[in-house]
The first five atom37 places (N, CA, C, CB, O) and aatype in JSON, in Angstrom:
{
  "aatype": [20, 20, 20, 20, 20, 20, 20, 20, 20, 20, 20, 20, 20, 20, 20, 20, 20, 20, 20, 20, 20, 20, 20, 20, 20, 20, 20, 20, 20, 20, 20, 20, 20, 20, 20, 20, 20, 20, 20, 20, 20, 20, 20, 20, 20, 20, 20, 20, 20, 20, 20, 20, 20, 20, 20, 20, 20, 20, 20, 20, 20, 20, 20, 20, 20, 20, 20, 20, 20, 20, 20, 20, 20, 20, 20, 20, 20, 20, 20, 20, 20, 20, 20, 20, 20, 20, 20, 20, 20, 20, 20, 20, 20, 20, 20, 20, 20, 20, 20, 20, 20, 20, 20, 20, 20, 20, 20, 20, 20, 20, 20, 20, 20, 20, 20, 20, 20, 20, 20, 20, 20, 20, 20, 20, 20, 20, 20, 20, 20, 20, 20, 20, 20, 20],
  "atom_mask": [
    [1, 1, 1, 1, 1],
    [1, 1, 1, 1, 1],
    [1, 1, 1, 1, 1],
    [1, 1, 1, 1, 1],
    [1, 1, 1, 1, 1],
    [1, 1, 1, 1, 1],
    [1, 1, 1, 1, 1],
    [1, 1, 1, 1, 1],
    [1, 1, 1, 1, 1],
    [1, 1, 1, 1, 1],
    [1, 1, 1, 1, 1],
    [1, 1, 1, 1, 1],
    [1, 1, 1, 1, 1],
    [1, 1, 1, 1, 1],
    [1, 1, 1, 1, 1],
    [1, 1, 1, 1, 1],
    [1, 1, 1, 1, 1],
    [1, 1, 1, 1, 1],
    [1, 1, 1, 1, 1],
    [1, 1, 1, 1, 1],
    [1, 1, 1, 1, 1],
    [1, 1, 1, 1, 1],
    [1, 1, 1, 1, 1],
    [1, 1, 1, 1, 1],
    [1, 1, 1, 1, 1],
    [1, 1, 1, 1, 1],
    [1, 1, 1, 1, 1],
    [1, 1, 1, 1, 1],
    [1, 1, 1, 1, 1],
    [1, 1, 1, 1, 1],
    [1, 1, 1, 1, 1],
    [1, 1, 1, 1, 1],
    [1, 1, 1, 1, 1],
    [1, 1, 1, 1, 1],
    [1, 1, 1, 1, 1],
    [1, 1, 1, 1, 1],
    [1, 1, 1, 1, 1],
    [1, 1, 1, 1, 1],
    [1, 1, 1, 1, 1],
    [1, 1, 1, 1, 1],
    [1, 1, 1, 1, 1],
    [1, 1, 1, 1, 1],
    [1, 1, 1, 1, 1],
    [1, 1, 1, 1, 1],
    [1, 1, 1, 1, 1],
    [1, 1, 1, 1, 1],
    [1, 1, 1, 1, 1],
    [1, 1, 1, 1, 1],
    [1, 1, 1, 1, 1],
    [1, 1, 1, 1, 1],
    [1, 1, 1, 1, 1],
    [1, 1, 1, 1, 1],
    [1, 1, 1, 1, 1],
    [1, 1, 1, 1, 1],
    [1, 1, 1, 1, 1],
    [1, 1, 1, 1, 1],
    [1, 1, 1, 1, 1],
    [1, 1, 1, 1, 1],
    [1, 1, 1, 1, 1],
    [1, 1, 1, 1, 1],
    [1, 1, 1, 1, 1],
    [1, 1, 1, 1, 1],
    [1, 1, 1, 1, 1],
    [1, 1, 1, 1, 1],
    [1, 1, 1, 1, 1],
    [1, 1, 1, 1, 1],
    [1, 1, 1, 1, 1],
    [1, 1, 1, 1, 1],
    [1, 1, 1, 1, 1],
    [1, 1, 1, 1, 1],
    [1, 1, 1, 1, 1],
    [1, 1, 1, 1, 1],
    [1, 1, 1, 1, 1],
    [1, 1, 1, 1, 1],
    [1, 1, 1, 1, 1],
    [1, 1, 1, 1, 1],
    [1, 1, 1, 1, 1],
    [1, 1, 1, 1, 1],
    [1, 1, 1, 1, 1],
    [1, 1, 1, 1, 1],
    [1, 1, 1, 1, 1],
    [1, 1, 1, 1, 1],
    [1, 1, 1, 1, 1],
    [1, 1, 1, 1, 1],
    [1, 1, 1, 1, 1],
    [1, 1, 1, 1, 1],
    [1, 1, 1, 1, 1],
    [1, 1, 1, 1, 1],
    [1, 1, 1, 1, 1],
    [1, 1, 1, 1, 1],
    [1, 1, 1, 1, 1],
    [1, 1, 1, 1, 1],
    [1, 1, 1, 1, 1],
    [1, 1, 1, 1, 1],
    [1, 1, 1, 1, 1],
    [1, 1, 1, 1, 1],
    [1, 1, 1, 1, 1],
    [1, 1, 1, 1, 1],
    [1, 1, 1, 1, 1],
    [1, 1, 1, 1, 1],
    [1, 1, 1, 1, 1],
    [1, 1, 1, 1, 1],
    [1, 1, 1, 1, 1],
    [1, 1, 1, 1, 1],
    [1, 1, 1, 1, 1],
    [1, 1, 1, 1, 1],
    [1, 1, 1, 1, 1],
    [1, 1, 1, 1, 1],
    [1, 1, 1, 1, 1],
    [1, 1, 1, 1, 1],
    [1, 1, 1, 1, 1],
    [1, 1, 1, 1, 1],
    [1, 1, 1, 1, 1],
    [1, 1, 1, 1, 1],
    [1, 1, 1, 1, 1],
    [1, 1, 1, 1, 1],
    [1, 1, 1, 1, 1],
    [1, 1, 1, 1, 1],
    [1, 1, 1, 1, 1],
    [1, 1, 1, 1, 1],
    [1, 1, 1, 1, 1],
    [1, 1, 1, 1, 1],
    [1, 1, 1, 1, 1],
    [1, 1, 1, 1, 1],
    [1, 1, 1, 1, 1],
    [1, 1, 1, 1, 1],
    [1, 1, 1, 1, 1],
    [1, 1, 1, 1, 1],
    [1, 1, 1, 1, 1],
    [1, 1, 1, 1, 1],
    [1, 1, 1, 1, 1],
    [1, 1, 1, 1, 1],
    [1, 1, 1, 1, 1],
    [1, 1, 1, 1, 1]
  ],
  "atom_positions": [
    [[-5.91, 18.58, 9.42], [-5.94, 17.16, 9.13], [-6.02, 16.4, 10.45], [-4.7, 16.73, 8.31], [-5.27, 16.62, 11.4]],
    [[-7.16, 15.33, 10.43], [-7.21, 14.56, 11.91], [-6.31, 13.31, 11.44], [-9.03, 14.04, 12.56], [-5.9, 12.88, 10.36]],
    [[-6.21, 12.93, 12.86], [-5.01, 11.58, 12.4], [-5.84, 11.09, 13.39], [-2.96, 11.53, 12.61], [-6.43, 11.71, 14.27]],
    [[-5.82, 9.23, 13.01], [-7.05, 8.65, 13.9], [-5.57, 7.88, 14.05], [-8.9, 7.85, 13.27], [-4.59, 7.7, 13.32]],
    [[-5.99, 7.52, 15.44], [-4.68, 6.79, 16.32], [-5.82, 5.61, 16.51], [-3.85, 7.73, 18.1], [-7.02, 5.83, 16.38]],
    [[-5.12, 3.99, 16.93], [-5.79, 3.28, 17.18], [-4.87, 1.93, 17.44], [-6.75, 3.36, 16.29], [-4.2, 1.5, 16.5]],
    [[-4.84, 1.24, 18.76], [-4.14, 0.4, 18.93], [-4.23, -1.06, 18.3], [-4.14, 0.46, 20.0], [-3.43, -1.99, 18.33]],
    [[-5.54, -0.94, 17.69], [-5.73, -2.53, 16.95], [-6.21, -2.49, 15.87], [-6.6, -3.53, 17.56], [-7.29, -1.95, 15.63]],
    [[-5.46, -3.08, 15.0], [-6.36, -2.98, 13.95], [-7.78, -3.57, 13.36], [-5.7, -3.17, 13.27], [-8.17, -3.71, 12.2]],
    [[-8.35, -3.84, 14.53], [-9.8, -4.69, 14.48], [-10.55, -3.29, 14.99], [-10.01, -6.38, 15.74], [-11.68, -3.49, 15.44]],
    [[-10.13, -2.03, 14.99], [-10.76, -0.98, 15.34], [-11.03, -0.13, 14.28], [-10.15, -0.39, 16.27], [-11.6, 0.96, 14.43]],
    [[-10.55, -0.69, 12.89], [-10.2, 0.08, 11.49], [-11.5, -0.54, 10.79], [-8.47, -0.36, 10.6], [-11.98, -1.66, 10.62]],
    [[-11.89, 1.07, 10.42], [-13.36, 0.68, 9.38], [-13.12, 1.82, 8.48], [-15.22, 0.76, 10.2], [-12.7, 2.92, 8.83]],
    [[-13.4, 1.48, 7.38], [-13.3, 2.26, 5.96], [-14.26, 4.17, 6.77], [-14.68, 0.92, 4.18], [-13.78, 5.3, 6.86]],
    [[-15.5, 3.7, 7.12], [-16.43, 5.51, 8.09], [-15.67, 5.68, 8.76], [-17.97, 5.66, 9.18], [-15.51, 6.87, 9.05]],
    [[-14.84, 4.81, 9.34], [-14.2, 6.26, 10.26], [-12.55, 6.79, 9.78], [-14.05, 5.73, 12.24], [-12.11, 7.74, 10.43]],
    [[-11.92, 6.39, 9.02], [-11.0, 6.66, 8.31], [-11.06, 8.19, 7.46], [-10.94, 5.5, 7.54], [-12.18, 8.69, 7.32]],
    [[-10.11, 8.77, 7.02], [-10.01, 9.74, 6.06], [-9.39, 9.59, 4.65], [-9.42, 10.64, 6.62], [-8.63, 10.44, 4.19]],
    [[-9.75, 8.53, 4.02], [-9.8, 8.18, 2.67], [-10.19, 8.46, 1.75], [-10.03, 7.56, 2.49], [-11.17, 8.95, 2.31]],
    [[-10.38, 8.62, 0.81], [-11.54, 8.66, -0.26], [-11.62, 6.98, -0.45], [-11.09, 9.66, -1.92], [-10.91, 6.09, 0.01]],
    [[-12.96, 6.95, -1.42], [-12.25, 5.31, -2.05], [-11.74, 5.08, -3.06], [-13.02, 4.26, -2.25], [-11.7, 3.88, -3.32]],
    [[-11.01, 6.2, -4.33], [-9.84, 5.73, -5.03], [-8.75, 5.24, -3.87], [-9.24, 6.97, -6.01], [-8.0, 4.34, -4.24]],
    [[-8.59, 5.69, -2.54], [-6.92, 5.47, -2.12], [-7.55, 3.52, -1.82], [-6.07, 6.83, -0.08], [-6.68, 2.67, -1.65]],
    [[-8.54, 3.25, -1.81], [-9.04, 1.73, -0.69], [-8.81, 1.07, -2.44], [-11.44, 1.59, 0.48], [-8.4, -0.09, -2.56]],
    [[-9.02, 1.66, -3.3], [-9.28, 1.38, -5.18], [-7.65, 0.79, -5.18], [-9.66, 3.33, -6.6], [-7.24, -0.37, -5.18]],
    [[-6.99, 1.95, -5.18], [-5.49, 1.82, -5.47], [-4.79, 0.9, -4.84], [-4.81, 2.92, -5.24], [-3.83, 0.4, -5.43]],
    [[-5.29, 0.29, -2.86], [-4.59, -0.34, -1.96], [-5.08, -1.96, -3.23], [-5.26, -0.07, 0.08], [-4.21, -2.58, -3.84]],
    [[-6.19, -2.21, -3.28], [-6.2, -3.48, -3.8], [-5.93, -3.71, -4.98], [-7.15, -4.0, -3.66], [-5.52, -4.84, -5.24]],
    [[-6.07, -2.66, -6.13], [-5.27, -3.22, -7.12], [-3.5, -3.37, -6.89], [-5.61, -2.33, -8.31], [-3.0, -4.48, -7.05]],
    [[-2.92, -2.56, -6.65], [-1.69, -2.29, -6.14], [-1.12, -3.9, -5.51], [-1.89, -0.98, -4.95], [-0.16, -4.55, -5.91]],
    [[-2.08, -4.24, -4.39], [-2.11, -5.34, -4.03], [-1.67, -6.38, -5.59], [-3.59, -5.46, -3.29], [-0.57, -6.59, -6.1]],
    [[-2.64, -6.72, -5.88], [-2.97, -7.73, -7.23], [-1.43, -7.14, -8.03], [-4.93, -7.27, -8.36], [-0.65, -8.02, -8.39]],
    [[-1.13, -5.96, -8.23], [0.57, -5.98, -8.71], [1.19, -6.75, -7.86], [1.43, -4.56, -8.68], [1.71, -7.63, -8.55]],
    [[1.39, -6.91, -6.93], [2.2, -6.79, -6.05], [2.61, -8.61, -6.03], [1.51, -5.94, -4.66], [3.59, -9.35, -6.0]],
    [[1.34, -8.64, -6.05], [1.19, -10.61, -6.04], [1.77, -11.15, -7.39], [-0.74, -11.32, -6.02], [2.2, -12.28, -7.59]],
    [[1.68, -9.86, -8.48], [2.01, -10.93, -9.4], [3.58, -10.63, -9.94], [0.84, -10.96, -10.66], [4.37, -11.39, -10.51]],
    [[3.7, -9.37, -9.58], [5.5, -9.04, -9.21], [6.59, -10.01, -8.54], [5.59, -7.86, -8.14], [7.76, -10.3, -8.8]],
    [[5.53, -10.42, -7.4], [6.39, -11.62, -6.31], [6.11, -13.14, -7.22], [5.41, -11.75, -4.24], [7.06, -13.92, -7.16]],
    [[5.14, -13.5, -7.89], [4.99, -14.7, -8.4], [6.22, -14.48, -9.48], [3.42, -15.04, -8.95], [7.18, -15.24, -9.66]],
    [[6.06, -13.8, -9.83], [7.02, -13.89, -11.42], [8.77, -13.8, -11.0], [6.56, -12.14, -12.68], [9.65, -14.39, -11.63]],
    [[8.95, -13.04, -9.97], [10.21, -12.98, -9.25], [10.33, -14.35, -8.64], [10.28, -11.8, -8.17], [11.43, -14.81, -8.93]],
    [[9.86, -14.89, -8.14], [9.81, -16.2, -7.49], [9.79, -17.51, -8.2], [8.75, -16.2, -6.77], [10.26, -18.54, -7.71]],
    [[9.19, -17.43, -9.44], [9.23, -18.17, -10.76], [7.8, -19.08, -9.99], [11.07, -19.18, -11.28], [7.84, -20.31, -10.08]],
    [[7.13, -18.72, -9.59], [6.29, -19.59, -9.17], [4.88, -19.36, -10.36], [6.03, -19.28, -7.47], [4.92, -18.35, -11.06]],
    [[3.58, -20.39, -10.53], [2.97, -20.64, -11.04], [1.78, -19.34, -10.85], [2.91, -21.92, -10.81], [1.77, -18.75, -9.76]],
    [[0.63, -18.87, -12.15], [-0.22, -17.46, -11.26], [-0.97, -18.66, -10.63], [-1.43, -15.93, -12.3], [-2.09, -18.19, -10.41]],
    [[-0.96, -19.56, -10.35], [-2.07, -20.51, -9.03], [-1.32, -20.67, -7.8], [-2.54, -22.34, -9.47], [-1.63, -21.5, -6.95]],
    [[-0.15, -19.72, -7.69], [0.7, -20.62, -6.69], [0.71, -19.3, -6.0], [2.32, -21.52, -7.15], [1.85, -18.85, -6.03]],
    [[-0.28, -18.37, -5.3], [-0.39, -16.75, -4.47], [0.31, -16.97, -3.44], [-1.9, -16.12, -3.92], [0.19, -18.1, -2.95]],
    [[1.07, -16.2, -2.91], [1.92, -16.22, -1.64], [1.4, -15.11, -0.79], [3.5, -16.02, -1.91], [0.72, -14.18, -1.22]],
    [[1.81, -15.3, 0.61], [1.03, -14.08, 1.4], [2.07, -13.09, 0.95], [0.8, -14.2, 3.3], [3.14, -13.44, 0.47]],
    [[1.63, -11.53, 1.17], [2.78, -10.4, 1.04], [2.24, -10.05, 2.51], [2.73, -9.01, -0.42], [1.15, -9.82, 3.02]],
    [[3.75, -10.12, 2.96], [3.63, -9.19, 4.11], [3.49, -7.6, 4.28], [4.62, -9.44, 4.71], [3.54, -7.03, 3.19]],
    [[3.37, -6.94, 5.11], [3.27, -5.58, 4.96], [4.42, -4.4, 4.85], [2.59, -5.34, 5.91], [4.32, -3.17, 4.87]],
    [[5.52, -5.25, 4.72], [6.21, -4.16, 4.54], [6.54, -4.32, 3.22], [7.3, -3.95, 5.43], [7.08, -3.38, 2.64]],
    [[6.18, -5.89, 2.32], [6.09, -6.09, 0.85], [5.23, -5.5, -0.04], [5.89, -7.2, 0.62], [5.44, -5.29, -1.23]],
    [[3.71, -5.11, 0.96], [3.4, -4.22, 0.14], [3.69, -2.59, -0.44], [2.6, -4.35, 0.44], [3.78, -2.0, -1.51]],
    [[3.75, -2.35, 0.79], [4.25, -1.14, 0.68], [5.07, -0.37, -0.34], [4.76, -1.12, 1.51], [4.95, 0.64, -1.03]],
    [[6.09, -1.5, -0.05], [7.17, -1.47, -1.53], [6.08, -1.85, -3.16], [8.71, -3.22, -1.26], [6.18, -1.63, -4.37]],
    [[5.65, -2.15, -2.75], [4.75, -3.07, -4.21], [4.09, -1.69, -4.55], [3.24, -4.72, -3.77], [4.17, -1.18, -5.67]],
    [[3.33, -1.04, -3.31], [2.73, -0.19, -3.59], [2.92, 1.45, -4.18], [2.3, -0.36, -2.77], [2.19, 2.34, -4.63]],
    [[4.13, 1.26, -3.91], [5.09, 2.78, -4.06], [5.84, 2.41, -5.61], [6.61, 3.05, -2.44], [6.03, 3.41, -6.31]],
    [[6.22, 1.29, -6.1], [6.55, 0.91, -7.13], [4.98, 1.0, -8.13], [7.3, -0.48, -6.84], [5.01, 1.64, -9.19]],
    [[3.91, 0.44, -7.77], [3.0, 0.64, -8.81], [2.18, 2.18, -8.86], [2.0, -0.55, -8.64], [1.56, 2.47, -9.88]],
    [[2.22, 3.09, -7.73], [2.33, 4.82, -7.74], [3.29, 4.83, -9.01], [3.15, 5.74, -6.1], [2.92, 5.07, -10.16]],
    [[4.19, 4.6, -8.72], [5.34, 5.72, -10.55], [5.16, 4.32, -11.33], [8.1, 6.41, -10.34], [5.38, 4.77, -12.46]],
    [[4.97, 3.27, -11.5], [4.48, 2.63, -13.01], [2.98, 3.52, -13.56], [4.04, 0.63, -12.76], [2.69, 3.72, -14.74]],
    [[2.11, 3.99, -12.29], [0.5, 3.88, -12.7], [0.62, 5.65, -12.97], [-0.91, 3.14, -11.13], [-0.12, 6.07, -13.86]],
    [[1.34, 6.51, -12.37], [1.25, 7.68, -12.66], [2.51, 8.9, -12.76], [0.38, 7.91, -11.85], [2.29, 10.08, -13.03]],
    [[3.76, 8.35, -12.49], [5.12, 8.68, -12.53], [5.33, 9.8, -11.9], [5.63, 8.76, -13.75], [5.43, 9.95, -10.68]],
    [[5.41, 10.74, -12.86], [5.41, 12.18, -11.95], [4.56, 13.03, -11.12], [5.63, 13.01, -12.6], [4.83, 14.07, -10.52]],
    [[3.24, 12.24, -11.23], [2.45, 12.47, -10.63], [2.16, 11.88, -9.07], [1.73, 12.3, -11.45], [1.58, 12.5, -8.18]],
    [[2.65, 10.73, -8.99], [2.43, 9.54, -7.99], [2.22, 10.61, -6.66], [3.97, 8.24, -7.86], [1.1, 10.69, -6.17]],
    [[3.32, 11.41, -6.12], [2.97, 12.1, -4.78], [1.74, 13.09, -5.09], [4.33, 12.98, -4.14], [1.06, 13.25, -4.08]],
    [[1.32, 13.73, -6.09], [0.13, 14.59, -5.67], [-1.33, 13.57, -5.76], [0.03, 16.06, -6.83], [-2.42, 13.91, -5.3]],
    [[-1.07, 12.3, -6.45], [-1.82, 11.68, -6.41], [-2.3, 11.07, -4.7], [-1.38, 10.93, -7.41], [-3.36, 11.16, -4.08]],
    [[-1.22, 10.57, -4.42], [-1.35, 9.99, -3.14], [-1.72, 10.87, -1.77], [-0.1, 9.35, -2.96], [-2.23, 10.51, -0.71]],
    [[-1.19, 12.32, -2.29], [-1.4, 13.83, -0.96], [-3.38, 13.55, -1.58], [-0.14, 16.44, -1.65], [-4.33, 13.56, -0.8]],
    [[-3.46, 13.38, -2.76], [-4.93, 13.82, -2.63], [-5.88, 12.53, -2.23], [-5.44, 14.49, -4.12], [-7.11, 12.59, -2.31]],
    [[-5.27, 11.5, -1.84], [-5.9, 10.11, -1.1], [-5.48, 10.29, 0.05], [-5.47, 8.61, -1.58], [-5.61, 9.37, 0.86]],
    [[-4.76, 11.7, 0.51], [-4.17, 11.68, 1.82], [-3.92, 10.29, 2.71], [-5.03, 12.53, 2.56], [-4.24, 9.66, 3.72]],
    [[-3.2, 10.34, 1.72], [-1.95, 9.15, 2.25], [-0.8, 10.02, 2.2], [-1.63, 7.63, 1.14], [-0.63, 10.8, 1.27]],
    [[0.12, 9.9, 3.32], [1.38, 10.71, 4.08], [2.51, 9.87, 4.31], [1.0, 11.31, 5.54], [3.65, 10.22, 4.04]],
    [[2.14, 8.5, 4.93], [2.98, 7.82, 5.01], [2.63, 5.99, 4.97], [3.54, 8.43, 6.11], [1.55, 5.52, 4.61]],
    [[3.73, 5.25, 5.39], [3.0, 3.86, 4.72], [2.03, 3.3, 5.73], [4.14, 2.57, 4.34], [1.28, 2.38, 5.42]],
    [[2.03, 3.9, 7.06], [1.08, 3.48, 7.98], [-0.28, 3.52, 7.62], [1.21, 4.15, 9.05], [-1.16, 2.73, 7.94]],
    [[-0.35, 4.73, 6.77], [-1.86, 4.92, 5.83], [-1.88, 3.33, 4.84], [-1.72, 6.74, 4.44], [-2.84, 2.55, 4.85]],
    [[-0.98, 3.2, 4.28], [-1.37, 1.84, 3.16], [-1.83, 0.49, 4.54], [0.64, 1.19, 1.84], [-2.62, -0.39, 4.2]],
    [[-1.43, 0.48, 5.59], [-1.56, -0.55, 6.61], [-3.18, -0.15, 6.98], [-0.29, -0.43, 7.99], [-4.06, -1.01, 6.88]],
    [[-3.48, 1.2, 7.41], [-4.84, 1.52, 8.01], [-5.94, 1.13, 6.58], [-4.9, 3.43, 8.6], [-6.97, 0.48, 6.8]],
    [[-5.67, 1.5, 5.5], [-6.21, 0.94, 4.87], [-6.57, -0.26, 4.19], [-6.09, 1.34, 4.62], [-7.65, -0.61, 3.7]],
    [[-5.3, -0.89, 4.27], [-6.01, -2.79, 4.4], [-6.67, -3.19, 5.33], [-5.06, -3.99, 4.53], [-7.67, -3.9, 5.17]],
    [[-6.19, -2.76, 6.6], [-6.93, -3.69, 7.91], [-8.37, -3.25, 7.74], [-6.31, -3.29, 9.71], [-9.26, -4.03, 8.09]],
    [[-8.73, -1.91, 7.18], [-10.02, -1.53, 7.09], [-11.15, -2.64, 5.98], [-9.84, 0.05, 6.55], [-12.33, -2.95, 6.06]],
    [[-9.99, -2.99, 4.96], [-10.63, -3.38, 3.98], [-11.0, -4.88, 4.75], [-9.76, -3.29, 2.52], [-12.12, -5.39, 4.77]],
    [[-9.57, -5.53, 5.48], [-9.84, -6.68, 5.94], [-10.97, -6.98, 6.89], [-8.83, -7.02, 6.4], [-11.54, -8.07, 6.85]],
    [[-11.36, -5.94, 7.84], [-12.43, -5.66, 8.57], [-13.8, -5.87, 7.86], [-12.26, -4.36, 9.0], [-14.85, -6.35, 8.28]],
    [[-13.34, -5.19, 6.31], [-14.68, -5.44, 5.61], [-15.28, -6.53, 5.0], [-14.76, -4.77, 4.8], [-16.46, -6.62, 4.65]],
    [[-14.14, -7.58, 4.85], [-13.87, -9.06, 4.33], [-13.61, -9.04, 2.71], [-15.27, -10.09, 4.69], [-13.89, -9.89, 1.87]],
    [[-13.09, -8.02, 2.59], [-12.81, -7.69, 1.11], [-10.87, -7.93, 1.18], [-13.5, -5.69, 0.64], [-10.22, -7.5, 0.23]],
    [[-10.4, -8.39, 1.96], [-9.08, -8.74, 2.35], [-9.12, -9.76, 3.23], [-8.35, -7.7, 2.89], [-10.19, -9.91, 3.82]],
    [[-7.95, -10.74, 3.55], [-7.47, -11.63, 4.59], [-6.23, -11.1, 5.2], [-7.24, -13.02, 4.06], [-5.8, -10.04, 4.72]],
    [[-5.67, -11.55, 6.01], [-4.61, -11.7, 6.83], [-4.4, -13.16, 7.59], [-4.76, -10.63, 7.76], [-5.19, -14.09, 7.4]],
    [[-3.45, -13.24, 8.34], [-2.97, -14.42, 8.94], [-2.82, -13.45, 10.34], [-1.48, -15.28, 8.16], [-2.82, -12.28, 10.71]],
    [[-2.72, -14.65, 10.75], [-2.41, -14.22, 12.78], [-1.13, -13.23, 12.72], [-1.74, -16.03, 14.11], [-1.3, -12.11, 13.21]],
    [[0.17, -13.53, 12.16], [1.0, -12.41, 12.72], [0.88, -11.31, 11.86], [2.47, -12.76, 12.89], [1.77, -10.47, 12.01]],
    [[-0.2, -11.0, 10.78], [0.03, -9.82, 10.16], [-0.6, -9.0, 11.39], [-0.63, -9.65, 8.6], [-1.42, -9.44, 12.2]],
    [[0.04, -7.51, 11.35], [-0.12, -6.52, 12.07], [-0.19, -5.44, 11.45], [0.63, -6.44, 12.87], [0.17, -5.56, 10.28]],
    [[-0.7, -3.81, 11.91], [-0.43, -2.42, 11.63], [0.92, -1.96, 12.02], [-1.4, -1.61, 12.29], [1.36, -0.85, 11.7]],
    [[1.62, -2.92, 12.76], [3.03, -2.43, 13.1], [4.12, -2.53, 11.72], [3.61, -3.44, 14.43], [5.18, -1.99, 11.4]],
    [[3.15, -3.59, 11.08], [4.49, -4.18, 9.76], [4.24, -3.09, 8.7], [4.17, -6.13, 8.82], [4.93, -3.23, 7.69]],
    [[3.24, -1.83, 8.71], [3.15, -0.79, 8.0], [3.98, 0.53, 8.47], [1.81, -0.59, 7.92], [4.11, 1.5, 7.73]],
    [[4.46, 0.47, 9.63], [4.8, 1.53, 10.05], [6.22, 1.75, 9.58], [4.57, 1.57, 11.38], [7.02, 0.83, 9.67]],
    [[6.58, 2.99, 9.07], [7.99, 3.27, 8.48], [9.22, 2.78, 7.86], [8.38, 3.6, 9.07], [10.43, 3.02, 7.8]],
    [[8.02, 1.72, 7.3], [8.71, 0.91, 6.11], [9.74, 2.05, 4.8], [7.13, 0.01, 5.19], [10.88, 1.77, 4.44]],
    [[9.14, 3.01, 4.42], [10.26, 4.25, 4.17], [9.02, 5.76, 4.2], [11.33, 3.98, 2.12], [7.85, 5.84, 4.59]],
    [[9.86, 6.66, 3.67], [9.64, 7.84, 3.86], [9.32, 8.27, 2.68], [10.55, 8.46, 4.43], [10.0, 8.33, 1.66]],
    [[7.87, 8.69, 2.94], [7.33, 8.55, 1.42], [7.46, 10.01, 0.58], [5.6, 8.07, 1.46], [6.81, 10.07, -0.46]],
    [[8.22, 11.14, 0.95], [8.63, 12.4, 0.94], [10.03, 11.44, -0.23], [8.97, 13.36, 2.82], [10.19, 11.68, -1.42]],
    [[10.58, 10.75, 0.32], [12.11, 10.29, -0.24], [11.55, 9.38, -1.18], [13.32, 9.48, 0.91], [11.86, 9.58, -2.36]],
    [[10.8, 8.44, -0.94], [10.5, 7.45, -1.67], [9.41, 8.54, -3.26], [9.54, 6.11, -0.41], [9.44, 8.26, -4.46]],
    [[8.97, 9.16, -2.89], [8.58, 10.21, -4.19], [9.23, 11.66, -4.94], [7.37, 10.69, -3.78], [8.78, 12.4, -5.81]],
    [[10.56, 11.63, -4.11], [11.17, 12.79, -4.82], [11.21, 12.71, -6.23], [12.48, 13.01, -4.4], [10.85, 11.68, -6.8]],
    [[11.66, 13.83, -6.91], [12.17, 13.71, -8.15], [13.06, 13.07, -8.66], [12.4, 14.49, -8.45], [13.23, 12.91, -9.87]],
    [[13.73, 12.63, -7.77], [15.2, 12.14, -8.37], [14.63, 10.19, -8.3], [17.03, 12.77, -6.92], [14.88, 9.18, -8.97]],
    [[13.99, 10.43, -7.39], [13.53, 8.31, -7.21], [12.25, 8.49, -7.89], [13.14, 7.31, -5.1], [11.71, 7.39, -8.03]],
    [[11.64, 9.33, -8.31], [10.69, 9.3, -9.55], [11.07, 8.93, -10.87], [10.19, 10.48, -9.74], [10.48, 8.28, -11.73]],
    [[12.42, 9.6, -10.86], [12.86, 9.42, -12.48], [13.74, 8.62, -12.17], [13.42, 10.65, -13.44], [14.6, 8.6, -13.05]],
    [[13.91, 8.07, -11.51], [14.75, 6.85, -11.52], [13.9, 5.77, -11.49], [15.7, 6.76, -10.4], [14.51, 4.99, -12.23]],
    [[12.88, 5.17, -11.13], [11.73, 4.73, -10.72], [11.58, 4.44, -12.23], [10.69, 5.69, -9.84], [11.94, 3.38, -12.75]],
    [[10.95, 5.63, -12.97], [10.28, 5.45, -14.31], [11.55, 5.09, -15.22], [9.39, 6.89, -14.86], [11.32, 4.67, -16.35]],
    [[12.98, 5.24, -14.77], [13.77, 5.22, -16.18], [14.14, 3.33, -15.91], [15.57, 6.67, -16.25], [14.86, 2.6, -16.6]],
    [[13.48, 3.05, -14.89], [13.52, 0.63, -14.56], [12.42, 0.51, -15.83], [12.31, -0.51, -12.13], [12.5, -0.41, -16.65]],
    [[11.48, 1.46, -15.89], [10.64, 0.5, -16.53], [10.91, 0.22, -18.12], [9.24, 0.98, -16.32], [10.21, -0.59, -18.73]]
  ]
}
């Protein structure tokens, strides 16, 4: 497995990444949960979108893995080779690169980095705990 290192994320493009495009599929719908998780928690209006920062997605994103596939969520995500949440960060900035995403000035690839441990965050035990919220 290559790991592409890269200090900016204005260096992130979907070709040179190791993705498929279900995992770039999953980052933006996941996204669109994520927005409407925070609207409804927030009691705010669906016209009223708030930015999610990156360590909000992350969480958004690991929560809609076990709503979208439960016990499956980690072999799903090993086969989008995604490992950890720095992958969900390389893959927005890619998308944002593509103009199929925005950001603001302080979003960064740093606000993806080890937001949790996605080994812990998919065990069995926070799987079925995961699926027994919904």
């Amino acid at each position: 497995m290559s790991t592409i290192h890269s200090n900016s994320s204005s260096d992130l493009y979907r070709k040179d990444l190791p993705y498929p495009e279900g995992a770039y599929d999953f980052v933006r719908e996941g996204l669109g949960y994520t927005q409407m998780r925070m609207v409804a928690d927030a009691g705010l209006g669906a016209d009223e979108p708030r930015h999610i920062k990156g360590q909000e997605l992350c969480l958004g994103l690991r929560d809609f893995a076990i709503e979208r596939w439960g016990l499956l969520a980690p072999a799903v995500l090993k086969h989008f080779r995604i490992h950890r949440t720095e992958d969900f960060g390389r893959i927005v900035f890619a998308l944002v690169n593509e103009g199929d995403l925005s950001k603001t000035a302080e979003d960064s690839l740093a606000d993806f980095r080890g937001v949790f441990d996605l080994t812990e965050a998919f065990s069995e035990a926070a799987l079925l705990a995961g699926i027994g919220q919904r």
